[in-house]
TORDREN-43980 format. One line per 8 residues: number of its first residue (from 1); their letters; for each residue x, y, z of C-alpha. Coordinates in steps of 0.05 Angstrom, whole numbers, plus 5000, padded with zeros to 4 digits. Layout:
<domars>
NUM) a) X Y Z; ...
</domars>
This chain:
<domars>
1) xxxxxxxx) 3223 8268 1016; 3218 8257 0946; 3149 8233 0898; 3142 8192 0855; 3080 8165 0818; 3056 8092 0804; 3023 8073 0737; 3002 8017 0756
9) xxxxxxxx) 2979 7968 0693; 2980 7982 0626; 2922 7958 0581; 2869 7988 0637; 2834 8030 0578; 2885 8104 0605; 2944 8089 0563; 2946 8151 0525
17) xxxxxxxx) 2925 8189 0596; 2983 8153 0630; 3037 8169 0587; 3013 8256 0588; 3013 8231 0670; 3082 8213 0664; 3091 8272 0622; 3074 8325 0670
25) xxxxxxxx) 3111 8288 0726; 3169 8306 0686; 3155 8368 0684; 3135 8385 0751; 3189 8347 0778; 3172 8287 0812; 3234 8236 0819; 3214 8162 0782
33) xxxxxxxx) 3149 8130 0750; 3139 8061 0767; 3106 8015 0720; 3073 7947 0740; 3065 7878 0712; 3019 7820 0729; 2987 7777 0674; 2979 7830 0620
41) xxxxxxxx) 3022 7888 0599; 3104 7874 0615; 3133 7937 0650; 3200 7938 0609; 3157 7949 0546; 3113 8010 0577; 3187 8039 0608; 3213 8036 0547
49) xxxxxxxx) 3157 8076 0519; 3162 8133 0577; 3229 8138 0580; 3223 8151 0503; 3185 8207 0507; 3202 8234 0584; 3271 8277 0602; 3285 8278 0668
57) xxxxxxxx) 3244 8240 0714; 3269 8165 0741; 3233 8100 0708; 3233 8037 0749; 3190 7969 0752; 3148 7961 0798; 3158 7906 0788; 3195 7856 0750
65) xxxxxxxx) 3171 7785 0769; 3228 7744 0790; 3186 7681 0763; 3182 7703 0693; 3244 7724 0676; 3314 7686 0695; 3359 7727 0730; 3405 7746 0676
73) xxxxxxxx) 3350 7768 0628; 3334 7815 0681; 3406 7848 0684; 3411 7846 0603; 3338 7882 0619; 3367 7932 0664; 3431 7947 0636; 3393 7963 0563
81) xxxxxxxx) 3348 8014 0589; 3395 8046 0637; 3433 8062 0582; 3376 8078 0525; 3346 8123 0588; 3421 8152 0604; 3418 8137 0674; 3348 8139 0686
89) xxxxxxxx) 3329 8069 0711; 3318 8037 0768; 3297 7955 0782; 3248 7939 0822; 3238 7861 0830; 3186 7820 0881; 3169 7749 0881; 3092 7757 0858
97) xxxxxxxx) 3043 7707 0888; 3030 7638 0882; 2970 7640 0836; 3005 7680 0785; 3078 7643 0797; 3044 7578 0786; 2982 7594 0750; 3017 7639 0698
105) xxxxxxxx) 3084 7623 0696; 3097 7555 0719; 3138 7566 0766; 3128 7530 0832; 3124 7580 0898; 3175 7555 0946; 3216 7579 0989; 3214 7661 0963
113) xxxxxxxx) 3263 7687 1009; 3322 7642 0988; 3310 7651 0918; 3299 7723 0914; 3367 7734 0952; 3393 7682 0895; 3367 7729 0843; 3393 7784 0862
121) xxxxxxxx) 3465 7754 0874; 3458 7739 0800; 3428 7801 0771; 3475 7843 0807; 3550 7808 0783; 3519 7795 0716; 3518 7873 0713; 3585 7885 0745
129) xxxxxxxx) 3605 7855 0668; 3649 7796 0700; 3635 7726 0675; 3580 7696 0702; 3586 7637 0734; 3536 7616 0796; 3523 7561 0847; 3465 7561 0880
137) xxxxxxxx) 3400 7509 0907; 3353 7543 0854; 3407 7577 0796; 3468 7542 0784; 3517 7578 0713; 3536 7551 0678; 3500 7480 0681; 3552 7428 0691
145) xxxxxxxx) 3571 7374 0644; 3550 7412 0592; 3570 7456 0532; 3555 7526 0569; 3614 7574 0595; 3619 7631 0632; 3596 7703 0596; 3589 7765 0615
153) xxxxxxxx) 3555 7818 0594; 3560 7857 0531; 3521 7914 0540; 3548 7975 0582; 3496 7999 0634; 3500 8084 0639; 3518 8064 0723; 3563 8018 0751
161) xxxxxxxx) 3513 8010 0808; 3439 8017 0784; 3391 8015 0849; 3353 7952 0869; 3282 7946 0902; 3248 7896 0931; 3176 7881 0934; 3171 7869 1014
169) xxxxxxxx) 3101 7853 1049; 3120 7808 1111; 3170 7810 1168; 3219 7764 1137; 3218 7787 1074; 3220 7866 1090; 3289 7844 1134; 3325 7810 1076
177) xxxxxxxx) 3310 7867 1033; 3339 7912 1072; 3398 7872 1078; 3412 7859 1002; 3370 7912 0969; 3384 7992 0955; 3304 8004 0968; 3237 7973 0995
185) xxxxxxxx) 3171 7978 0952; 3119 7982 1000; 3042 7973 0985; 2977 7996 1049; 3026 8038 1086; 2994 8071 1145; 3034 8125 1176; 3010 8104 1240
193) xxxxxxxx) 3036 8035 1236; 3097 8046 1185; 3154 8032 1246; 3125 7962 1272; 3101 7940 1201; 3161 7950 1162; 3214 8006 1176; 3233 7952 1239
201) xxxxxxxx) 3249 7906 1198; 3284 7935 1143; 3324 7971 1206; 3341 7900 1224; 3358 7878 1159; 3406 7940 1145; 3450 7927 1208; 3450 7847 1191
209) xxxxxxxx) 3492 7882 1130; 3541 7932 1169; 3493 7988 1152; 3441 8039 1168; 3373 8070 1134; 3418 8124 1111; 3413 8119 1038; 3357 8064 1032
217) xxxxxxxx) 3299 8087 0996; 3238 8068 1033; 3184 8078 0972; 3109 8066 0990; 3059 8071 0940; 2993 8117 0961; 2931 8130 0910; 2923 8207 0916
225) xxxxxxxx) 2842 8233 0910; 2845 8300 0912; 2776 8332 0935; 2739 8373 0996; 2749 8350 1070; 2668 8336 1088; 2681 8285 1024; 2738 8244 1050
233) xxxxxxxx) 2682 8186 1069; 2655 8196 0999; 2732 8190 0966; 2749 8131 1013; 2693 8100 0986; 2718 8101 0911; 2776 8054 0944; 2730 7997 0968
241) xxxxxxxx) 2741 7953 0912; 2816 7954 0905; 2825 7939 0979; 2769 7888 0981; 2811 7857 0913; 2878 7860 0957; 2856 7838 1035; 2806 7796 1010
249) xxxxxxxx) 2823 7767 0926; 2899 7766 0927; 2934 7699 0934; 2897 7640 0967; 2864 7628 1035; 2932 7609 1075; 2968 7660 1033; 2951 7735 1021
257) xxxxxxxx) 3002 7779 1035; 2960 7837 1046; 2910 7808 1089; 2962 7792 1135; 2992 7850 1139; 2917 7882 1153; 2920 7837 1213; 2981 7866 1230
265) xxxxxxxx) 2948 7931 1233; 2908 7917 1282; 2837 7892 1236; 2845 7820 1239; 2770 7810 1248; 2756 7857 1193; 2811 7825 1142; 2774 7755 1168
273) xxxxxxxx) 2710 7778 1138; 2738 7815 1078; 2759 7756 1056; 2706 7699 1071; 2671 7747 1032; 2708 7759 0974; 2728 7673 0963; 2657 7665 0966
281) xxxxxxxx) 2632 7715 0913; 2604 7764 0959; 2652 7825 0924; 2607 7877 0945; 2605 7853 1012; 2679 7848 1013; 2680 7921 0992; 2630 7949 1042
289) xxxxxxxx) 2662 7900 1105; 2726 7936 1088; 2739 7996 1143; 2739 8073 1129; 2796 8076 1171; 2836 8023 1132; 2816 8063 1070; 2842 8130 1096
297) xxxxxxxx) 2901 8101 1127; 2924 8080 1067; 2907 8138 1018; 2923 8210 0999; 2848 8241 1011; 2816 8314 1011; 2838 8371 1014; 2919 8397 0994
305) xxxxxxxx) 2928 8415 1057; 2899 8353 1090; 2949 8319 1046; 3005 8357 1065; 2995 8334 1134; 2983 8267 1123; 3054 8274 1079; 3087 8300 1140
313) xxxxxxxx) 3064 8237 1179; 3108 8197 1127; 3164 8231 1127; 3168 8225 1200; 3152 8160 1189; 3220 8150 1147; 3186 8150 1079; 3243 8175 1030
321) xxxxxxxx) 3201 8166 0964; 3130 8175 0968; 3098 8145 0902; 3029 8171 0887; 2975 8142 0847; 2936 8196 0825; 2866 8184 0816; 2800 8217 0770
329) xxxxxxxx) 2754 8193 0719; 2783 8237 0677; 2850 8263 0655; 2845 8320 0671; 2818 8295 0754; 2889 8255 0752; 2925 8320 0733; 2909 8361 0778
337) xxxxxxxx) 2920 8307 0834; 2985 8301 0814; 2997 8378 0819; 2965 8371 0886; 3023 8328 0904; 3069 8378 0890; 3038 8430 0919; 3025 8390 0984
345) xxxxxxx) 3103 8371 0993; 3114 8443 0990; 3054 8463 1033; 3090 8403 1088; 3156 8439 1073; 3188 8375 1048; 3205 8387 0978
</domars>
């Protein structure tokens, strides 16, 4: 099992921390750094900017929303910084949500699944350098009637084949990527419930396709507090708030991802109350209504050798790429996570 780390958003007030993160990932060896995008910073910009300065260590985007860019921006995207990074990058897409889709970008929220597979169609023969030309229900290339003509692509990736991720929360959506993706970016994995959640479904997906798990990278993303044992309630704690924002804040009533898939886990009345709470205001109560065993679950917490079990538990799990989110008040806090990382993969005899 490899690691990876997560930078999450830029613009969060830890850019100059984040970069001398992805710095000593680098240097300790840790595979790819994901960058993330919402409504603020764009993750090709801050990839750029690491790759820049990093040697060896993978950068990918975690993600690219399919809503704001059209599909063959995102493979001019991808091929220019796999080759300004020599080989270095890797594309992760995902649909976003409909608050952001519509909200932000305009984009109307229908039907994800068949325009996602769409997308991907088109990003990947735009980057095989053939002339593009398309016909689909949500793309069609060139439009018809008109002046446009088939193009292809000017700029030489570094790979013939750069890998592909999906963004995958539900059933559906975790099978189709493993049919037509090379990887699954997976957010509140629990070890305990990682087979009937989503390695089931990508399973199903892969042999829709001919194929196995072999090779798939199955990449979920874990904050990492490194600290004493008899404090793991007091770490947990420090997560409250960004699992209340997710179970309870993300997406509307009728459509959060995550609380759904907290249901699936098994804390349907708890994900209930998380998020009457949170749509009605109540964000501390959303934060203290959210369980210490949802918390831990999904986290990294204590000790390194605590870690290194719970690591062990994902790689049994079929985690391939286990991306950390290191987490301090301090630069120097999110350091020394990250070298607890290492030295937990080692302690769990994985590296």
């Amino acid at each position: 099992m490899q690691l990876g780390i997560n930078l999450g958003y830029w613009g969060a007030g830890m850019d100059a921390d984040n970069l001398a993160v992805a710095q000593e990932a680098d240097r300790l060896g840790y595979a790819v750094c994901w960058a993330a995008e919402a409504y603020g910073s764009d993750a090709a910009t801050v990839l750029t900017w690491v790759a820049a300065q990093t040697e060896r260590i993978d950068v990918g985007s975690a993600i690219f929303q399919i809503p704001a860019r059209q599909p063959a921006m995102t493979a001019m995207t991808a091929a220019t910084l796999d080759s300004l990074s020599k080989g270095r990058f890797r594309l992760g897409l995902g649909v976003s949500g409909p608050q952001v889709s519509e909200g932000w970008y305009g984009v109307t929220f229908d039907k994800p699944l068949a325009r996602t597979r769409e997308y991907v169609e088109i990003v990947r023969k735009a980057m095989t350098r053939e002339r593009l030309s398309y016909e689909g229900q949500h793309w069609t290339l060139p439009l018809p009637g008109g002046p446009g003509k088939p193009i292809k692509l000017t700029v030489h990736p570094q790979r013939e084949h750069i890998p592909l991720y999906i963004a995958a929360i539900g059933p559906k959506n975790l099978e189709q990527t493993g049919e037509i993706a090379d990887g699954a970016l997976l957010i509140f994995p629990s070890a305990d419930h990682l087979e009937e959640t989503a390695v089931q479904h990508l399973r199903a997906g892969r042999e829709k396709a001919g194929k196995t798990l072999d090779g798939f990278d199955i990449c979920p993303t874990l904050p990492l507090a490194l600290g004493d044992d008899k404090d793991v309630a007091a770490l947990a704690d420090t997560f409250r708030p960004y699992t209340a924002l997710y179970v309870g804040g993300m997406g509307s009533r009728k459509q959060n991802f995550y609380n759904r898939l907290a249901q699936r886990m098994g804390y349907e009345r708890e994900a209930a109350e998380i998020q009457d709470k949170y749509l009605s205001g109540d964000k501390q109560g959303a934060g203290e209504a959210v369980p210490h065993e949802l918390i831990d679950q999904t986290t990294l917490l204590g000790s390194v050798d605590r870690i290194a079990d719970r690591m062990k538990a994902y790689a049994a799990a079929g985690v391939t790429t286990l991306t950390l989110a290191p987490a301090g008040f301090t630069l120097d806090e999110r350091l020394a996570a990250l070298r607890a990382g290492t030295e937990a993969l080692e302690r769990a005899g994985l590296a």
